[in-house]
PAPA-912433 format. One record per atom (N, C-alpha, C, O, CB): atom name; x, y, z; residue in three letters. Coordinates in pm, 1 decimal, decimal comma. Glycine has a CB too. Example, Ala and Ser with C-alpha at 12.3 -4.5 7.8 and 13.67 -1.06 7.14 Angstrom:
R/atomo/X/Y/Z/residuo
R/N/1319,0/-569,0/780,0/ala
R/CA/1230,0/-450,0/780,0/ala
R/C/1320,0/-330,0/780,0/ala
R/O/1423,6/-331,9/846,5/ala
R/CB/1130,8/-447,3/904,6/ala
R/N/1285,0/-225,0/708,0/ser
R/CA/1367,0/-106,0/714,0/ser
R/C/1290,0/3,0/787,0/ser
R/O/1340,9/113,8/803,9/ser
R/CB/1408,4/-59,8/572,5/ser
% end
This chain:
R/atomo/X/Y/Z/residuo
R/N/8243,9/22016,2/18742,9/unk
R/CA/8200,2/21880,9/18769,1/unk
R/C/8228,7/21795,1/18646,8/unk
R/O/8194,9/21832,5/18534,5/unk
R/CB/8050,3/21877,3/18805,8/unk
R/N/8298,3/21666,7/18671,5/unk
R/CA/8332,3/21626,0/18517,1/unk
R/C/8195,5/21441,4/18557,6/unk
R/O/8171,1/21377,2/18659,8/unk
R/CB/8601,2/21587,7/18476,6/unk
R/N/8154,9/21432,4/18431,3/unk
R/CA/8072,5/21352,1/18407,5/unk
R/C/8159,2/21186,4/18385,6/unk
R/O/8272,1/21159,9/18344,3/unk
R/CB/7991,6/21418,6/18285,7/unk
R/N/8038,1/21093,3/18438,1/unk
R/CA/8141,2/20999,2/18447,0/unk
R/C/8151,1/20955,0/18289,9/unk
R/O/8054,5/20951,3/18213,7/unk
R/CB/8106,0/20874,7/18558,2/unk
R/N/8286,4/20922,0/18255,5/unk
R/CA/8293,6/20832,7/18157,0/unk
R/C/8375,1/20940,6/18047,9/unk
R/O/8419,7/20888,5/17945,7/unk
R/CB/8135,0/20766,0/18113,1/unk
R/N/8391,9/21062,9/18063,8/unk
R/CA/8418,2/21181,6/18064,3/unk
R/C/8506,8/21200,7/18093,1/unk
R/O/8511,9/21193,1/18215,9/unk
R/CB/8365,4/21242,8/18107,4/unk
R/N/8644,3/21238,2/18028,7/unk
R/CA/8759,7/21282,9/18104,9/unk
R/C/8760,7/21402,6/18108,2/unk
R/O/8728,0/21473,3/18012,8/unk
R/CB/8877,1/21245,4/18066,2/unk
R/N/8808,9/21455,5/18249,7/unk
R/CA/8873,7/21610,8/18282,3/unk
R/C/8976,4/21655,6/18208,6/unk
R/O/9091,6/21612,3/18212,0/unk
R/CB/8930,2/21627,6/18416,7/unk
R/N/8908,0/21796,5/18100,5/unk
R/CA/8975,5/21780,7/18010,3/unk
R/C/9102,3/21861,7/18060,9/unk
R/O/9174,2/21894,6/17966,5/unk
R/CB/8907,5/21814,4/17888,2/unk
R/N/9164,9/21916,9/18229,9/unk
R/CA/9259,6/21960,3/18245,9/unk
R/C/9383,7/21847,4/18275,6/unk
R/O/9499,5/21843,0/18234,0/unk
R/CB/9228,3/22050,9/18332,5/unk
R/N/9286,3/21734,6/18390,9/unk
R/CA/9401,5/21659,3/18452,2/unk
R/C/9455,1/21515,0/18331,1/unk
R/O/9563,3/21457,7/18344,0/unk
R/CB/9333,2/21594,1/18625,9/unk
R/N/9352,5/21479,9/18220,4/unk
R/CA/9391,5/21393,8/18166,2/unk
R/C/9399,7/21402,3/18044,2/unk
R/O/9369,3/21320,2/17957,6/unk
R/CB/9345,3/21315,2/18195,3/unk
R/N/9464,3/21558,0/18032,5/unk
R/CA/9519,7/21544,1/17888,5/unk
R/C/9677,8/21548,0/17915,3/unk
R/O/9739,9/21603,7/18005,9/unk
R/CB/9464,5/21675,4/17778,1/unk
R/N/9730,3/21457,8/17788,9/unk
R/CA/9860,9/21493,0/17806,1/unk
R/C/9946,0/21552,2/17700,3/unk
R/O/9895,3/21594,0/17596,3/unk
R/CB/9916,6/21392,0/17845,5/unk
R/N/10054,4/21556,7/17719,3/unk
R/CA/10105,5/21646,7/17566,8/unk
R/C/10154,9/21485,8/17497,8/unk
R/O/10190,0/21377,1/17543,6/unk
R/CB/10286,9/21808,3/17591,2/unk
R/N/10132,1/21549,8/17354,6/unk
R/CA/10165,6/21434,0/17280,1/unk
R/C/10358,2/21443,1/17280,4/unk
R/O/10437,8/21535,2/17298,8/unk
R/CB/10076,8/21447,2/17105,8/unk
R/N/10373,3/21285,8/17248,0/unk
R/CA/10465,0/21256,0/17237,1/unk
R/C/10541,3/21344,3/17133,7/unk
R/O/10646,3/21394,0/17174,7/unk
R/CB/10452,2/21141,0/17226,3/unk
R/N/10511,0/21365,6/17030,8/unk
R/CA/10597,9/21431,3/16963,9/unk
R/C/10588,3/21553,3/16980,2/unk
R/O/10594,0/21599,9/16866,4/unk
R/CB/10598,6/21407,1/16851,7/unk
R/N/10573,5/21660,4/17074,4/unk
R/CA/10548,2/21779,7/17125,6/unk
R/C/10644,9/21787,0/17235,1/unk
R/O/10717,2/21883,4/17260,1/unk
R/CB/10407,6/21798,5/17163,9/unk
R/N/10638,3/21650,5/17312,2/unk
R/CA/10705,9/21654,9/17443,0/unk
R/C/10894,4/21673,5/17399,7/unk
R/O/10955,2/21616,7/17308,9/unk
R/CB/10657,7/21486,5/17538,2/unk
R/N/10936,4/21751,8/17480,8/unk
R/CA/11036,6/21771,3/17451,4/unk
R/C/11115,3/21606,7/17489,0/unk
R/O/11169,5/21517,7/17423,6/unk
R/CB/11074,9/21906,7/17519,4/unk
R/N/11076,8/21637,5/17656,3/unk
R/CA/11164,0/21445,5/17651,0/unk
R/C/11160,8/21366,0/17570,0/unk
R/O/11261,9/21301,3/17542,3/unk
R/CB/11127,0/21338,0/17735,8/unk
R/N/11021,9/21343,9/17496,3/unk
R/CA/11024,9/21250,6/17416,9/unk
R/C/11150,2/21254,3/17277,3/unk
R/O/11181,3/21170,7/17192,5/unk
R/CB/10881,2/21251,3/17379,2/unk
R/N/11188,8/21368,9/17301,5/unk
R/CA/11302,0/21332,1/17132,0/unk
R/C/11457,7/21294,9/17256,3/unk
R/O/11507,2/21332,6/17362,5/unk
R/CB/11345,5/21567,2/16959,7/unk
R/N/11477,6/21188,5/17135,6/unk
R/CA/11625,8/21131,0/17181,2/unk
R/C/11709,5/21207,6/17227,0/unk
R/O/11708,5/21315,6/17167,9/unk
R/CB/11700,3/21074,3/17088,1/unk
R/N/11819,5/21196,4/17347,2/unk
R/CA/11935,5/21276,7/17347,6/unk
R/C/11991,2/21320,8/17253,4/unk
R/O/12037,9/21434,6/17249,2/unk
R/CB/12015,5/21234,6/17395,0/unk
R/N/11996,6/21217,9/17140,0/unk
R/CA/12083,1/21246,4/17019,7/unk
R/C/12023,8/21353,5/16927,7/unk
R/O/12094,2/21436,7/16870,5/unk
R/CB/12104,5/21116,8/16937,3/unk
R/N/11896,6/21347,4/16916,9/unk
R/CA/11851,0/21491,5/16840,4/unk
R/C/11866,9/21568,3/16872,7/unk
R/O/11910,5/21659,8/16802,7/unk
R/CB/11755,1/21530,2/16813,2/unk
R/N/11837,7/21582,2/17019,3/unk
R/CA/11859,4/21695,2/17077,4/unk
R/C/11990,0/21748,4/17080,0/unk
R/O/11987,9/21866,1/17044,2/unk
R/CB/11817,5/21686,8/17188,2/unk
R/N/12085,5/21713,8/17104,1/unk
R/CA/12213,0/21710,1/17090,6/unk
R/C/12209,7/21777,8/16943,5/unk
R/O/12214,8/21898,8/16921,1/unk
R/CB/12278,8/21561,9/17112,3/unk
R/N/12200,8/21682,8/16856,4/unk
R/CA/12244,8/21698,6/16674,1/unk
R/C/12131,1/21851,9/16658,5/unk
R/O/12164,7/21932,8/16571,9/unk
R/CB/12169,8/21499,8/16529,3/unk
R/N/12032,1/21876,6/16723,4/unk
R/CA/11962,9/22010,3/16697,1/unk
R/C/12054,3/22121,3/16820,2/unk
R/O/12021,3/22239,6/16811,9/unk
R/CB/11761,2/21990,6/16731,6/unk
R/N/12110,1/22103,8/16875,9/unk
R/CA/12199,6/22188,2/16939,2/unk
R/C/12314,4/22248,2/16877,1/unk
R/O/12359,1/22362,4/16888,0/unk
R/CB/12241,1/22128,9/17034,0/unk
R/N/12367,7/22114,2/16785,7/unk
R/CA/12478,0/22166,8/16717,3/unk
R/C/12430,8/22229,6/16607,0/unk
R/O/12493,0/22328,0/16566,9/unk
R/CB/12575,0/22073,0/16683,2/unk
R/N/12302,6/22181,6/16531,0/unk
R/CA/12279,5/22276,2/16431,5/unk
R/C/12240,8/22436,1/16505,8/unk
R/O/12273,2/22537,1/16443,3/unk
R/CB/12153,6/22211,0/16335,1/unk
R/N/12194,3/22444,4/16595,5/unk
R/CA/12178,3/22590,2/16640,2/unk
R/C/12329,0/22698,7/16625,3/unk
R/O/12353,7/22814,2/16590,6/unk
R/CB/12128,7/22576,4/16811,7/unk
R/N/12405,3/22575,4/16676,7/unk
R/CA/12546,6/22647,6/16696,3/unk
R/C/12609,7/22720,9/16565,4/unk
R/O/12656,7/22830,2/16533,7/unk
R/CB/12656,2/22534,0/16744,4/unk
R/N/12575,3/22564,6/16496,3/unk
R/CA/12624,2/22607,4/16334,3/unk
R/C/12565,2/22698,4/16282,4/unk
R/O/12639,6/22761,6/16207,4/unk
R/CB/12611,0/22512,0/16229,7/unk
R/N/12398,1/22760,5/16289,5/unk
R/CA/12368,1/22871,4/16271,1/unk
R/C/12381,8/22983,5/16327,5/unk
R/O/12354,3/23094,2/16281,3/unk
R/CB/12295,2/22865,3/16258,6/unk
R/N/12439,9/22947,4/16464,7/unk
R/CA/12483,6/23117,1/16495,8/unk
R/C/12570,8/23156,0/16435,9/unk
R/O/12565,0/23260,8/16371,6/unk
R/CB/12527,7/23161,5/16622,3/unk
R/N/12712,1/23052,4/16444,6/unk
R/CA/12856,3/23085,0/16381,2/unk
R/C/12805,2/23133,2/16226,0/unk
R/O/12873,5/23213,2/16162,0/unk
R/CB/12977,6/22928,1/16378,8/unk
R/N/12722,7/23096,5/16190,6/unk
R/CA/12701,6/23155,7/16023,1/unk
R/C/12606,2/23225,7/16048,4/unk
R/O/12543,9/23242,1/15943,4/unk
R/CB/12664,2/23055,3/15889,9/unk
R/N/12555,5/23280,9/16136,7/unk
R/CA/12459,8/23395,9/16109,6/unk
R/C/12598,7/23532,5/16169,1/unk
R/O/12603,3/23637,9/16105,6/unk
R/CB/12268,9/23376,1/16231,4/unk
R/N/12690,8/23511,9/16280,7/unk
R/CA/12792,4/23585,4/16331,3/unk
R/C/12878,9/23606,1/16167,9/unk
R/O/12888,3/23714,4/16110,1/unk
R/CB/12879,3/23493,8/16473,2/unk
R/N/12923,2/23502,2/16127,6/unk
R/CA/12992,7/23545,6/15992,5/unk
R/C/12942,5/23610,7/15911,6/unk
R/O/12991,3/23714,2/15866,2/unk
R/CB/13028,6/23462,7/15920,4/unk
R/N/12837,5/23562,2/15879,8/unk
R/CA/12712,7/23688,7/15803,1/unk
R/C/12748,5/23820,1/15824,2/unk
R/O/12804,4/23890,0/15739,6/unk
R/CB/12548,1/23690,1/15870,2/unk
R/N/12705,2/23869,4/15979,8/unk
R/CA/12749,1/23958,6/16019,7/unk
R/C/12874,0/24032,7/16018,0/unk
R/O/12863,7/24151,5/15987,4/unk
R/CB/12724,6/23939,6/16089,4/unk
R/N/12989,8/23988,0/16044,3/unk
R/CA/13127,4/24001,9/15999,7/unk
R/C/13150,3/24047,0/15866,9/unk
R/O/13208,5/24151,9/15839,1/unk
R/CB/13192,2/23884,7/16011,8/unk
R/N/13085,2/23934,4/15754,2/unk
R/CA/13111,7/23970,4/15634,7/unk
R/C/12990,3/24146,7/15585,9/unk
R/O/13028,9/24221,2/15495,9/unk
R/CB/13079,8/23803,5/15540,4/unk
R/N/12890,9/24169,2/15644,5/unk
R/CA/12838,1/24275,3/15659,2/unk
R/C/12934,8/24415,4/15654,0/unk
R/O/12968,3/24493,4/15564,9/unk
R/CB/12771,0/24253,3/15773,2/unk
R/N/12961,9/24402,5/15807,2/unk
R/CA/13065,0/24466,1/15862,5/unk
R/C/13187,2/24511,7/15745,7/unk
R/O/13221,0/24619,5/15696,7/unk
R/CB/13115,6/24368,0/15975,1/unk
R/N/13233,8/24365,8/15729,5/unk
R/CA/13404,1/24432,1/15623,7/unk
R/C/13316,2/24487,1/15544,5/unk
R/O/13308,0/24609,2/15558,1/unk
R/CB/13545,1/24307,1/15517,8/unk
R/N/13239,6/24434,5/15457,6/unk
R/CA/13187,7/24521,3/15305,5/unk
R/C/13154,9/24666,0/15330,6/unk
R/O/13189,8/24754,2/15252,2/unk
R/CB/13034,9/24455,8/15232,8/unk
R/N/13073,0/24693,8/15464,4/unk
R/CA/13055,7/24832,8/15493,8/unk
R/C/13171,6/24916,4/15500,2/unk
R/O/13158,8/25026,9/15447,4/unk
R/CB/12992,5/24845,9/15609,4/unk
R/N/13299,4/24885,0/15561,0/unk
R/CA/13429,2/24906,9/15558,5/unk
R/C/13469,2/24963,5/15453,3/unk
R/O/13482,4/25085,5/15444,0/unk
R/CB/13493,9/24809,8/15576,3/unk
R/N/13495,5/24873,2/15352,8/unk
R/CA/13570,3/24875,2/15230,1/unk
R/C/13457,6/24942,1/15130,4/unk
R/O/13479,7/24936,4/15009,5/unk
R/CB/13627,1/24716,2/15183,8/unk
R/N/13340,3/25003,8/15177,0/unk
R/CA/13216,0/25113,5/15081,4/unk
R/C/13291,6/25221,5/15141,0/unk
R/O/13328,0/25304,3/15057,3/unk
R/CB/13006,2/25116,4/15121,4/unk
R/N/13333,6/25251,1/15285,0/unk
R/CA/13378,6/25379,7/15356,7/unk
R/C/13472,8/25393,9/15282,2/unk
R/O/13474,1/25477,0/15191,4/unk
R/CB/13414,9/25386,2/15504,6/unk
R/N/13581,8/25302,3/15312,9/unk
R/CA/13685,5/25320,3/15211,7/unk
R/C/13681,7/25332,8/15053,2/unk
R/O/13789,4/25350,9/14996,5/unk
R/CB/13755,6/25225,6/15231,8/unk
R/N/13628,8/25329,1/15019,0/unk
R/CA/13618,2/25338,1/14845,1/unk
R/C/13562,1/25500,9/14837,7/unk
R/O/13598,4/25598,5/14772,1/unk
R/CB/13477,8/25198,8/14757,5/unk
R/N/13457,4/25478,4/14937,2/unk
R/CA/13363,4/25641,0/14931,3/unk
R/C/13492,7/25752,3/15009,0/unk
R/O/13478,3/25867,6/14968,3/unk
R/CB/13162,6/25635,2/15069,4/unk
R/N/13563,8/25742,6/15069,6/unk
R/CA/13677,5/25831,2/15131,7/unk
R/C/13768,2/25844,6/15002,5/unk
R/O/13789,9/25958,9/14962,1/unk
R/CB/13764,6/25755,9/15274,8/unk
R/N/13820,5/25741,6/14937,3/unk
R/CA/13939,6/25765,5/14815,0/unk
R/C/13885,1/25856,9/14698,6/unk
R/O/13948,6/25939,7/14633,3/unk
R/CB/13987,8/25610,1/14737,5/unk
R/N/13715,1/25812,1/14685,2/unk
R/CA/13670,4/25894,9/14530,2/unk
R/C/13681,8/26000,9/14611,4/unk
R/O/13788,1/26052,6/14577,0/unk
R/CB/13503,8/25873,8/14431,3/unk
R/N/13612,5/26096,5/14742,9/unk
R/CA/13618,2/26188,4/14820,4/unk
R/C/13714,7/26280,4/14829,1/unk
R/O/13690,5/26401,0/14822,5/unk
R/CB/13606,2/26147,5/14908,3/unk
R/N/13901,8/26202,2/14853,8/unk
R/CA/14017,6/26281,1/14814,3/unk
R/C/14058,2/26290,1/14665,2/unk
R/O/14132,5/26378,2/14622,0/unk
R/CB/14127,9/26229,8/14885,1/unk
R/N/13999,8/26185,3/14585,0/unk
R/CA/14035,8/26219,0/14441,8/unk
R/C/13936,6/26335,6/14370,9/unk
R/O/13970,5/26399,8/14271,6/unk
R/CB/14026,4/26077,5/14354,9/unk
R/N/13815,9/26349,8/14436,1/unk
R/CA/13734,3/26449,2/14407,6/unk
R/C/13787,5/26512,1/14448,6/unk
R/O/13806,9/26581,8/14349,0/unk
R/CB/13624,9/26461,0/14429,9/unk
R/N/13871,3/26588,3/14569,4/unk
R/CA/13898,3/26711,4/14621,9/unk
R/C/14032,8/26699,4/14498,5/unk
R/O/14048,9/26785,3/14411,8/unk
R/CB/13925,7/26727,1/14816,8/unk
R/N/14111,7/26588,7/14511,8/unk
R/CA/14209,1/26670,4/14432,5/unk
R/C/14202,8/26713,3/14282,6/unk
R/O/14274,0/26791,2/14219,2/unk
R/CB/14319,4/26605,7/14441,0/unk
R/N/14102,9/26643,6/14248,6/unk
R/CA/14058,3/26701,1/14069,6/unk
R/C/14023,0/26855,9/14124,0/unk
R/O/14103,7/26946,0/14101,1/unk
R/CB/13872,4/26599,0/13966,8/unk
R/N/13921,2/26877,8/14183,7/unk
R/CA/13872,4/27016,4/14202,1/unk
R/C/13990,7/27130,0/14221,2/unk
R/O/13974,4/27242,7/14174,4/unk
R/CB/13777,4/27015,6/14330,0/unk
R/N/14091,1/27099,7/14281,1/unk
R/CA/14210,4/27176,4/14333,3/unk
R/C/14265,1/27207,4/14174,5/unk
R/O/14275,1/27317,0/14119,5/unk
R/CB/14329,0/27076,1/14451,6/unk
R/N/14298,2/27066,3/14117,9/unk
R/CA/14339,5/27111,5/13969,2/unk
R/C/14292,3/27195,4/13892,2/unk
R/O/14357,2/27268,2/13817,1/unk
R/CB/14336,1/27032,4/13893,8/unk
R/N/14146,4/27190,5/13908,2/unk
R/CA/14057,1/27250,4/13802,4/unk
R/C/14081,6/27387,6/13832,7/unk
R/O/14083,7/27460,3/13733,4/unk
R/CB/13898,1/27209,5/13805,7/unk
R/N/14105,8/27457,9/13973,1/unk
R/CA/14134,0/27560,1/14027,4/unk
R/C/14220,6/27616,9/13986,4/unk
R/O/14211,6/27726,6/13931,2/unk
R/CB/14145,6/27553,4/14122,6/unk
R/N/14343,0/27541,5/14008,5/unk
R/CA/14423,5/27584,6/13923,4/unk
R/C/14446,1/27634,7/13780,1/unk
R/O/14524,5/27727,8/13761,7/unk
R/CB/14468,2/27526,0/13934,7/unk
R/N/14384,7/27580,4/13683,3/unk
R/CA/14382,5/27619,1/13555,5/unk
R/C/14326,0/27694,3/13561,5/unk
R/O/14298,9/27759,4/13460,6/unk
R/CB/14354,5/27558,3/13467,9/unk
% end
């Protein structure tokens, strides 16, 4: 039962303007779209650059790996 003079605090609240999504301009919205974009593409490069460096650790850790085997072979030898 809502009292007079009293608003119902379900039907007459509203969201504030700066909450409401409509309320921000096309253009922000827009200009916050492209910044999303721009952070994926640099969070994806991030990633990428992840990726090669892990690469080129395999590779570094594989070369000491055959240069270790081939010192050991030498040492065998003598």
């Amino acid at each position: 039962m809502v009292l007079p003079g009293k608003p119902d605090s379900f039907s007459e609240k509203k969201p504030s303007a700066s909450r409401s999504w409509n309320a921000v301009p096309l253009r922000d919205r827009l200009e916050d779209h492209a910044d999303d974009e721009r952070s994926s593409a640099m969070i994806g490069n991030m990633d990428a650059m992840r990726i090669n460096a892990a690469r080129q650790r395999r590779q570094i850790l594989d070369e000491r790996s055959i240069l270790t085997h081939q010192i050991y072979l030498e040492l065998v030898k003598i």
